[in-house]
C-alpha positions in Angstrom: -4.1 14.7 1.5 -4.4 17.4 3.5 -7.6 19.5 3.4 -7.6 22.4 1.1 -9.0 25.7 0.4 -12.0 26.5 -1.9 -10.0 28.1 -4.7 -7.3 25.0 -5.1 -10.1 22.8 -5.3 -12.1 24.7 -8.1 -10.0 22.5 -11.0 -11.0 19.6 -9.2 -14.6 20.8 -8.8 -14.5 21.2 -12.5 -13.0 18.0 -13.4 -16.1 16.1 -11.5 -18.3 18.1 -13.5 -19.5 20.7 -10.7 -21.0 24.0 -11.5 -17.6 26.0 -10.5 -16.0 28.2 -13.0 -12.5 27.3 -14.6 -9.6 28.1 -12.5 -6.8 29.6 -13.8 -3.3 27.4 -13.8 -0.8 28.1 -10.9 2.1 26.0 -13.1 4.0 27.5 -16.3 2.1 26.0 -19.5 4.3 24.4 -21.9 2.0 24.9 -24.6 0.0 28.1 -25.2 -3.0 28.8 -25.6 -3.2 29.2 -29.0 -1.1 26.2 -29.8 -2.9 22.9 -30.5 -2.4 20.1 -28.0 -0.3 17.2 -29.2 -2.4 14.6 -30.6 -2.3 12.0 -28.3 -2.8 14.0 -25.5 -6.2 15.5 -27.4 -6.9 11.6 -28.0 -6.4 10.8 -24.3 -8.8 13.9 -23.7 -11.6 12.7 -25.7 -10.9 8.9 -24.3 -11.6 10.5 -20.5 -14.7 12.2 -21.7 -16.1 10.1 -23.5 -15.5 7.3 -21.3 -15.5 8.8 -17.7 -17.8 11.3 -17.9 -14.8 14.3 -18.1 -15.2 17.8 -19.2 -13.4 18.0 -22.5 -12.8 22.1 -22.4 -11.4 21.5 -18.6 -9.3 18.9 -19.6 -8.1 21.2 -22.3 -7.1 23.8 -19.7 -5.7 21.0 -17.2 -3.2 19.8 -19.7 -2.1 22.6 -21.1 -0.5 23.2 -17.5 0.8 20.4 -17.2 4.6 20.1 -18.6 6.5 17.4 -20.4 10.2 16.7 -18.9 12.6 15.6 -20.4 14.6 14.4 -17.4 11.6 12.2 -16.5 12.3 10.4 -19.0 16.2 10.1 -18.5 15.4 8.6 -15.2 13.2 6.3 -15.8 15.9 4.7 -18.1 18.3 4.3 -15.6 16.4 2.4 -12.6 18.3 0.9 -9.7 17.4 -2.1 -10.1 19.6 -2.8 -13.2 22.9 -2.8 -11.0 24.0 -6.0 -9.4 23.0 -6.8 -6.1 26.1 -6.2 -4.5 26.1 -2.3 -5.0 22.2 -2.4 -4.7 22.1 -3.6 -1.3 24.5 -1.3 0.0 21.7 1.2 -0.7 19.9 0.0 1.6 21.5 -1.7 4.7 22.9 1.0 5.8 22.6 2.2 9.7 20.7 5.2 8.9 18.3 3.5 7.3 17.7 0.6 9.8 18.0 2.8 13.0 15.0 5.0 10.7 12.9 1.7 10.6 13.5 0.9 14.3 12.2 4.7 15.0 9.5 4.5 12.8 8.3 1.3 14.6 8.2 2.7 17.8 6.3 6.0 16.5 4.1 3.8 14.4 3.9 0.4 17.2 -0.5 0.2 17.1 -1.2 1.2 13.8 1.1 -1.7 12.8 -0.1 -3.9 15.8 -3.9 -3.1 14.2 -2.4 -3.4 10.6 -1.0 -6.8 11.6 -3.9 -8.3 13.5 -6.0 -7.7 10.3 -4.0 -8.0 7.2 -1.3 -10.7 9.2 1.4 -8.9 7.7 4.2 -8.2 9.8 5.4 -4.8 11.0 9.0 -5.0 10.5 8.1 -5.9 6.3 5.5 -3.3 6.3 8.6 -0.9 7.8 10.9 -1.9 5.6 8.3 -1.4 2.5 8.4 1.8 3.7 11.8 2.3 4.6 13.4 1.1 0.9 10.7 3.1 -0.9 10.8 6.3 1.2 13.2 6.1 3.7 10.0 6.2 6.1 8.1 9.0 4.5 11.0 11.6 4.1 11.5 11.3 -0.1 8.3 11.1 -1.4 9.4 13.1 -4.9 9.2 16.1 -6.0 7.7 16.0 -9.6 3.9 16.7 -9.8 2.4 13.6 -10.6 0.7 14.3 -13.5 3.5 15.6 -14.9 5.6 12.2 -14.5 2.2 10.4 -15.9 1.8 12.5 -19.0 5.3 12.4 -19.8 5.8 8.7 -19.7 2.3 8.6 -21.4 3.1 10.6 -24.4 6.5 10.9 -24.9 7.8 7.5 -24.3 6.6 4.7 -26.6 8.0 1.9 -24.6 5.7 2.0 -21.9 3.0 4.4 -23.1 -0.1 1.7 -22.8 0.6 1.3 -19.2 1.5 5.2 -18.2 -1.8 6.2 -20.1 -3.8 3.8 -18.1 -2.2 5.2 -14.8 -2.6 8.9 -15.8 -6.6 7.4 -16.2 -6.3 5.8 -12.8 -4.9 9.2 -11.7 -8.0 11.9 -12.7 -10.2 9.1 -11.7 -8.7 9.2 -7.8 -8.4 12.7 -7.8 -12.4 13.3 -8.9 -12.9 10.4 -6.3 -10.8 11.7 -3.3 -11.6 15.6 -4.1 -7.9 16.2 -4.6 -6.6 19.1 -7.4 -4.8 17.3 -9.9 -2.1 19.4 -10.2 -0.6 19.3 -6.3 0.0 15.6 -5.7 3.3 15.3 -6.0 5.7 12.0 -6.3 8.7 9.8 -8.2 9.5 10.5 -11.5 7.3 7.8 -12.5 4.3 9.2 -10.8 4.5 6.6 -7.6 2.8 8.8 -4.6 2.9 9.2 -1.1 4.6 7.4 1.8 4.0 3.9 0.1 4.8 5.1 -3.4 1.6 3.8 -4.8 0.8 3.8 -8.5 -2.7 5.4 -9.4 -4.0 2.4 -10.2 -2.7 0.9 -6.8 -4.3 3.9 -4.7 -7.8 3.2 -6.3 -7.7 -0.5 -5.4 -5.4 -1.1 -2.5 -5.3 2.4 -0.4 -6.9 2.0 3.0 -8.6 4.5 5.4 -6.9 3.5 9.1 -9.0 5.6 11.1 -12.1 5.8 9.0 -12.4 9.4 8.5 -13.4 9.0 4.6 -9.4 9.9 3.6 -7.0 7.6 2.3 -4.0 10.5 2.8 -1.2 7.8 1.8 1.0 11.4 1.7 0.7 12.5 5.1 -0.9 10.0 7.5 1.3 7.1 8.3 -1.7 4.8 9.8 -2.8 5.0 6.4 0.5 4.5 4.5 0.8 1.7 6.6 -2.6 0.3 6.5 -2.1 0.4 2.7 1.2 -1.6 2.5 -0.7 -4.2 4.5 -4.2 -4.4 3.0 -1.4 -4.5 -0.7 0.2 -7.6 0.6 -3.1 -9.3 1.7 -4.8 -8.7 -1.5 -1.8 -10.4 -3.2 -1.7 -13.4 -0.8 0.7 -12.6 2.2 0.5 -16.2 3.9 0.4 -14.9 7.8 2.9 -16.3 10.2 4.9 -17.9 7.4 8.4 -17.4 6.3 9.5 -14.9 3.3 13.1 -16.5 2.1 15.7 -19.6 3.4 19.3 -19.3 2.3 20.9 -22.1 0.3 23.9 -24.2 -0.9 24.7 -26.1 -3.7 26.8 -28.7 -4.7 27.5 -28.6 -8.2 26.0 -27.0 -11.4 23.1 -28.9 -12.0 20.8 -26.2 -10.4 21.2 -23.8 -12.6 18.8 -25.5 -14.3 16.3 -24.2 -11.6 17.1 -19.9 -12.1 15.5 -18.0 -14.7 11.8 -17.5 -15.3 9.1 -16.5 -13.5 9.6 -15.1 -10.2 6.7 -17.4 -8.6 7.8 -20.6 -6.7 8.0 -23.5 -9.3 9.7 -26.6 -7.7 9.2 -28.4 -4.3 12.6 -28.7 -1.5 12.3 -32.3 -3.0 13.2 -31.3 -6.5 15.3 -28.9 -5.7 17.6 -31.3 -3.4 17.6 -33.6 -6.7 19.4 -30.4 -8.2 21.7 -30.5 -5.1 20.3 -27.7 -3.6 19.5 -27.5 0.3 17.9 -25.2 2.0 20.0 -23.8 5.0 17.1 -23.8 7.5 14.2 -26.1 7.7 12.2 -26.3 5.1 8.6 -28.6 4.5 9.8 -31.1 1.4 6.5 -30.2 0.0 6.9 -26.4 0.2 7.6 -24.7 -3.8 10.0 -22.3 -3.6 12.3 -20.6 -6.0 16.1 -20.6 -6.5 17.7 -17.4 -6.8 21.0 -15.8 -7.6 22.5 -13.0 -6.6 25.7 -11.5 -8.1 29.0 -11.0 -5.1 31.6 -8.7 -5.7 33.4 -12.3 -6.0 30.7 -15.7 -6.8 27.1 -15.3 -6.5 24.7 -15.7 -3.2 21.7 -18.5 -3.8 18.3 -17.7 -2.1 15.0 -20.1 -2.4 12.3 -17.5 -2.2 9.1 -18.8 -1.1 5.5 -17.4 -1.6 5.5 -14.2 0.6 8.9 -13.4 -1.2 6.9 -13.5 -4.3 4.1 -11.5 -3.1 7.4 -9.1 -2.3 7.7 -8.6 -6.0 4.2 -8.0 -6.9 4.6 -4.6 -4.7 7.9 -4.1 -7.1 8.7 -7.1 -9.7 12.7 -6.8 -8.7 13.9 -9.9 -6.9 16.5 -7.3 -5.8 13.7 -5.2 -4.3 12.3 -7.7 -2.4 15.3 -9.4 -0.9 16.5 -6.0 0.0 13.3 -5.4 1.7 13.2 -8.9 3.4 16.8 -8.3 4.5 16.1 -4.2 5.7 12.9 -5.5 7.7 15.3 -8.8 9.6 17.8 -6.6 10.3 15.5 -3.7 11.6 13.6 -6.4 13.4 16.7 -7.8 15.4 17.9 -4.2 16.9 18.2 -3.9 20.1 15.7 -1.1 20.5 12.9 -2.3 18.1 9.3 -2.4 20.3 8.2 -5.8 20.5 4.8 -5.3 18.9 2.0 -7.7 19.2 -1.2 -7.8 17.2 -3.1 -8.2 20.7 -6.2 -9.6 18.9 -6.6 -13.1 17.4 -4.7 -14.2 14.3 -7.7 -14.2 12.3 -10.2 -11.7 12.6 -12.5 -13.6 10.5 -12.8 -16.7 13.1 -13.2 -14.7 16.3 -13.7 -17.2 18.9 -17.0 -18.8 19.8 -19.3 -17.4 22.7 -18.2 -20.4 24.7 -14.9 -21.4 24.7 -13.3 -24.1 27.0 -15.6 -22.5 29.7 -14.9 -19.2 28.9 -17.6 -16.3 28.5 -16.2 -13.9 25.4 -18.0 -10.9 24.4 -17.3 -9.8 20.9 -17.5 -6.2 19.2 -16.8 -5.0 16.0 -14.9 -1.8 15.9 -15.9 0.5 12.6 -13.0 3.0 13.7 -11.3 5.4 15.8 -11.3 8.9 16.0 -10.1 11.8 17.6 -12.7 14.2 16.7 -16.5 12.9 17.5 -18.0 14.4 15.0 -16.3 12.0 13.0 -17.5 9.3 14.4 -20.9 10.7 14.8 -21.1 10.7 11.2 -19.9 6.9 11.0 -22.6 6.0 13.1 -24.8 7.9 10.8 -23.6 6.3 7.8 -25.0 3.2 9.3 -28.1 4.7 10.3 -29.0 5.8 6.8 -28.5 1.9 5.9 -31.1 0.6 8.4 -28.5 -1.9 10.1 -29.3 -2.7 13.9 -27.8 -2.5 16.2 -26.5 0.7 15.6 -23.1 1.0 17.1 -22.0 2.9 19.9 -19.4 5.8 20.4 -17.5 4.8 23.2 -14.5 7.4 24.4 -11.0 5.9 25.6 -8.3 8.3 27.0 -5.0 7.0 27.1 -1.9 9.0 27.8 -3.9 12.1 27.5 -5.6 11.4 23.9 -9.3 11.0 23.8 -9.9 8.4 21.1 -14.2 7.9 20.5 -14.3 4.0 18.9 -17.3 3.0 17.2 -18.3 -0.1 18.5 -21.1 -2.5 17.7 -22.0 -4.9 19.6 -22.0 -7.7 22.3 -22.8 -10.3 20.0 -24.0 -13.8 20.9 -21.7 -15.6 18.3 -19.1 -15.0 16.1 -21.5 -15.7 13.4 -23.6 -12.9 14.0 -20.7 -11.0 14.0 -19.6 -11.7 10.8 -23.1 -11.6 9.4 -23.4 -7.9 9.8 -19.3 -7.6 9.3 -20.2 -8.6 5.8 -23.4 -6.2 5.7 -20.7 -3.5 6.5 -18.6 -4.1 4.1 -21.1 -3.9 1.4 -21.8 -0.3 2.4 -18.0 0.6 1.9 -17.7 0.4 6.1 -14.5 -2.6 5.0 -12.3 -1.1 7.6 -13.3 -3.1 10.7 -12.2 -5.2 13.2 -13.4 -7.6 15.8 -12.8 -7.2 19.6 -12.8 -10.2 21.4 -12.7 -9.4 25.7 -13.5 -11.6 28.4 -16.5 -11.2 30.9 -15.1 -14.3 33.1 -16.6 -17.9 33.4 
């Protein structure tokens, strides 16, 4: 998020136990201060304190700004995904919303050319993440976010175990990331930024692009997009493999194939026993799963194999994920989409050997990028303090009249002594790297 003054931070400084005096709340209290907080709230209060270290009289004054809507609730009750896919597409594949994705590629073409190189996730699926969730960053929501949380926390049953566990997730990242609890703003269900990411997704998934020490999923698309990619690799994006095939039937014996679990569960072989074929070429051995999807008139039949079902982990929908998967072909297929290449190898964990089919290679890893030195002066500190050698070097490149300063270490010999200290890196939270492979000639 972006950087903010002393006095908006003074709740936060509170919250992570500092020695700054309680701010007073900016939003309209539902609940005086006289009254008595409802009960599960003061049980969620003592929970955090007791558990997390929390201030239990700054918690007090926290929540008794924070207001219960309602509406929240209402909305949350009536998701999208519960009409049929005909009139749920149409959301989507509209020209507004692909000609936004083709734009968004072009102002976004390296950080999804870096994104892709290291996570091997595509840039027109990362786009079209972005595009269904967000409509590329311009409806992010409008409710504060711990409003949405302690709604659905303590005034819905339902789903009260897993809203509680993300208003945790939230005053957890906020103490982490130095952020005021009560200005991050997002859905109604408390889904933030560019990417929408849950609390508990920001703590785990959320990704510093340019490794300045902020994950600003709200107002930096490198790192929105970094996010979306390091999401799908951490839930098993297979790289250069295919998301869905279309299919035809012959029949009714595969119905015995929908239902269930989302995850693929029979092989092309069993699935031709059902009379099912896949419309493009398909291994026999590959799982996939059949899927139906209701016409104004009949039904539409999908096998969606495993990066479709890592789709759905980032939104459990099969009608999220195939109109993502159909958003990011038909943004990909424009006219005026940027051809973007990942430029590096496939793998950044298997940079190439030293020698290679006569070849001299020189290989690098890059910590990060920066526009302002000092930023990566302190990088290069940060590995300093940790007694790795070589310590890199700040190299500037201008291109297009922007100064970027890369922190670089290296030549190495051999990619194993690359990823020898790659790992040490990592260990020190420094997990945003890359290799650089360049020639030096035979």
């Amino acid at each position: 998020m972006k950087q903010t003054s002393i006095a908006t931070l003074m709740l936060c400084g509170a919250l992570i136990l500092s020695s700054s005096s309680p701010s007073s709340a900016q939003a309209t209290a539902p609940i005086s201060q006289s009254e008595t907080l409802p009960e599960n709230m003061s049980v969620f209060i003592r929970t955090m304190t007791a558990k997390h270290g929390f201030d239990k009289n700054k918690l007090n004054t926290l929540f008794r700004s924070v207001e219960l809507q309602p509406r929240i609730i209402e909305a949350i009750t009536r998701p999208a995904e519960a009409m049929p896919w005909y009139k749920y597409r149409k959301i989507f594949m509209t020209e507004a919303r692909i000609e936004g994705g083709v734009k968004f590629m072009q102002d976004n073409a390296s950080a999804l050319a870096v994104t892709q190189q290291k996570y091997g996730v595509p840039p027109e699926i990362i786009t079209a993440i972005i595009g269904v969730e967000t409509s590329y960053g311009k409806n992010t929501g409008s409710y504060r976010v711990i409003d949405a949380l302690s709604t659905l926390a303590f005034n819905y049953p339902k789903r009260s175990p897993f809203f509680t566990g993300e208003l945790e997730n939230f005053l957890l990242l906020c103490r982490e990331e130095h952020i005021d609890p009560l200005q991050p703003t997002g859905s109604y269900a408390g889904a933030m930024g560019i990417p929408q990411f849950m609390p508990s997704s920001f703590r785990s998934y959320a990704a510093d692009f340019e490794g300045d020490y902020h994950r600003d999923i709200w107002n930096n698309p490198a790192d929105a997009i970094a996010s979306v990619g390091n999401y799908f690799y951490k839930h098993h994006w297979q790289r250069g493999q295919p998301v869905a095939f279309q299919a035809a039937v012959q029949g009714n014996a595969y119905r015995k194939a929908l239902g269930g679990d989302l995850k693929p569960d029979r092989t092309i072989v069993q699935l031709k026993a059902l009379n099912v074929e896949s419309i493009e070429t398909a291994s026999p051995n590959q799982k996939a799963k059949l899927l139906a999807f209701e016409l104004e008139q009949g039904e539409e039949l999908w096998l969606g194999l495993d990066n479709f079902y890592v789709i759905t982990r980032y939104n459990h929908s099969p009608l999220y994920a195939m109109a993502v998967y159909q958003l990011s072909r038909a943004i990909a297929e424009h006219s005026e989409t940027p051809k973007i290449s990942a430029g590096l190898p496939d793998n950044p964990t298997a940079a190439p050997p030293l020698q290679e089919s006569g070849q001299k290679v020189a290989i690098y890893i890059q910590l990060g990028a920066f526009g302002n030195e000092a930023n990566a002066q302190a990088l290069r500190k940060k590995v300093a303090e940790h007694s790795l050698l070589p310590l890199p070097k700040i190299k500037p490149v201008t291109q297009n009249g922007t100064t970027l300063h890369k922190v670089q270490i290296g030549p190495f010999k051999s990619a194993e002594d690359a990823e020898r200290l790659n790992a040490k890196l990592n260990e020190i939270g420094i997990d945003q790297t890359q290799y650089i492979v360049e020639s030096i000639g035979n």
